[in-house]
C-alpha positions as CSV (number, residue, x, y, z in Angstrom):
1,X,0.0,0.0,0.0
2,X,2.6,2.5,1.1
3,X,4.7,1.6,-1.9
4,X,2.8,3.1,-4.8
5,X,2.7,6.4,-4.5
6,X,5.9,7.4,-2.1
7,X,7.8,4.8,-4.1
8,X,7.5,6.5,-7.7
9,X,8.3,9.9,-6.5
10,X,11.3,8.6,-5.1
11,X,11.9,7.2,-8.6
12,X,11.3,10.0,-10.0
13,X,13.4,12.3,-7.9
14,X,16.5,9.9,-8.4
15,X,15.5,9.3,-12.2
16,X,16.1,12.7,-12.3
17,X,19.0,13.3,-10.5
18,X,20.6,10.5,-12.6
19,X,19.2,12.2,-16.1
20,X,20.6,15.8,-15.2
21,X,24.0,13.8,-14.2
22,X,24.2,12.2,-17.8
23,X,23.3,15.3,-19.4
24,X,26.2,17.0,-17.7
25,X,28.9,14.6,-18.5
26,X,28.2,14.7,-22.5
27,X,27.6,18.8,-22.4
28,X,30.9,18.2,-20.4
29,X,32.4,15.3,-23.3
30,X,31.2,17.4,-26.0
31,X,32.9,20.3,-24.6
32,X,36.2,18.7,-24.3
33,X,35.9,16.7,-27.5
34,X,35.6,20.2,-29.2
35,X,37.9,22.2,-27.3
36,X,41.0,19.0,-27.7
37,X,39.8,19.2,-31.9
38,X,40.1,22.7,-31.9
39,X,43.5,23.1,-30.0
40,X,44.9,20.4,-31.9
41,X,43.9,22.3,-35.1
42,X,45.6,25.1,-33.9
43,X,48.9,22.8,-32.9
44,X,49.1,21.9,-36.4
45,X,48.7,25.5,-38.4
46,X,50.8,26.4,-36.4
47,X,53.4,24.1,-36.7
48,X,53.1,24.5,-40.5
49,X,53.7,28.5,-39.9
50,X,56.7,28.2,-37.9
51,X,58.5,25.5,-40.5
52,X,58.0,27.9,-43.3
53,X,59.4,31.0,-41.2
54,X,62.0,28.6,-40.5
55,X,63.3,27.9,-43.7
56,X,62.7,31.5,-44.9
57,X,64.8,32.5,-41.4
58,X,67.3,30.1,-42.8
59,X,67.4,31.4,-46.6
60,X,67.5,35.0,-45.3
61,X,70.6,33.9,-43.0
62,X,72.4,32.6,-46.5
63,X,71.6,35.4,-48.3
64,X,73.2,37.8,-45.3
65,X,76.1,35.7,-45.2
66,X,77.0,36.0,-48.9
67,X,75.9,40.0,-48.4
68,X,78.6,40.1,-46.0
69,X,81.1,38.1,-47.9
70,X,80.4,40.3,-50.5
71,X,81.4,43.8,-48.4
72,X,84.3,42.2,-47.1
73,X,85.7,41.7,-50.3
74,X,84.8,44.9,-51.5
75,X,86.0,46.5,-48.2
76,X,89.7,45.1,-48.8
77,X,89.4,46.6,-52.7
78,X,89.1,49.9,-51.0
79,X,91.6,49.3,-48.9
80,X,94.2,48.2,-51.9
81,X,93.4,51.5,-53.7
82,X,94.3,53.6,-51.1
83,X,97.6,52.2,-52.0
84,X,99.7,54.0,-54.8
85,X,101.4,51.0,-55.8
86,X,98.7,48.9,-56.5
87,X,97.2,51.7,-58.2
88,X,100.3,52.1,-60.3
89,X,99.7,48.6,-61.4
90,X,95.8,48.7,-62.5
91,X,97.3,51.8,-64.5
92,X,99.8,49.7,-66.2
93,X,97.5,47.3,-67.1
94,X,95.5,49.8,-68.8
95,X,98.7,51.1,-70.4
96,X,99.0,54.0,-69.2
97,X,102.6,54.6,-67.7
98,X,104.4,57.1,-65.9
99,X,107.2,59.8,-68.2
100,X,109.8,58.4,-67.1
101,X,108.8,54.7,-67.8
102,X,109.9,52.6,-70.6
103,X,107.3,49.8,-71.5
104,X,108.9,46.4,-72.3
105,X,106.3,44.1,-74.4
106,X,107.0,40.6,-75.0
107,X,105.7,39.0,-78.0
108,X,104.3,35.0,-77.0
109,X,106.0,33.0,-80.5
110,X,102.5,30.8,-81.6
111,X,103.6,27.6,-82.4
């Protein structure tokens, strides 16, 4: 007698209690399962951005390297012409000579 009607709102109440608990855990799993797709998303476009920087890093560090190659050997150029003998000689090999020097030519024989 006492069963039927006490019984089922009991039932009810824990029913309840048991749905809202279920409905938690998969707003809760759905959550998670979007926010772990999402960040690994991320991981990945961003791990595809940082290789490309990285090779562009690497062909910009190259390209500096021969830049700076270059200036040094353009740096010791400027440094050679501030000196009057090597002058001299870029002069001769233009064929122009100083009065006072004689210019010897030697003929190769073709055999």
């Amino acid at each position: 007698m006492g069963k039927t009607p006490m019984s089922k709102s009991k039932v009810q109440a824990g029913q309840g209690k048991s749905t809202g608990a279920k409905r938690r855990l998969m707003l809760w799993m759905t959550f998670m399962v979007v926010f772990i797709i999402w960040a690994g998303y991320t991981f990945l476009v961003q791990t595809a951005q940082i290789s490309d920087k990285s090779s562009h890093l690497a062909a910009q560090q190259a390209s500096k390297e021969e830049t700076e190659k270059k200036l040094d050997q353009l740096k010791y150029e400027v440094s050679r012409l501030k000196d009057p003998e090597y002058i001299g000689q870029l002069a001769r090999k233009r064929g122009y000579y100083l009065p006072d020097e004689t210019p010897i030519k030697v003929e190769e024989s073709g055999n």
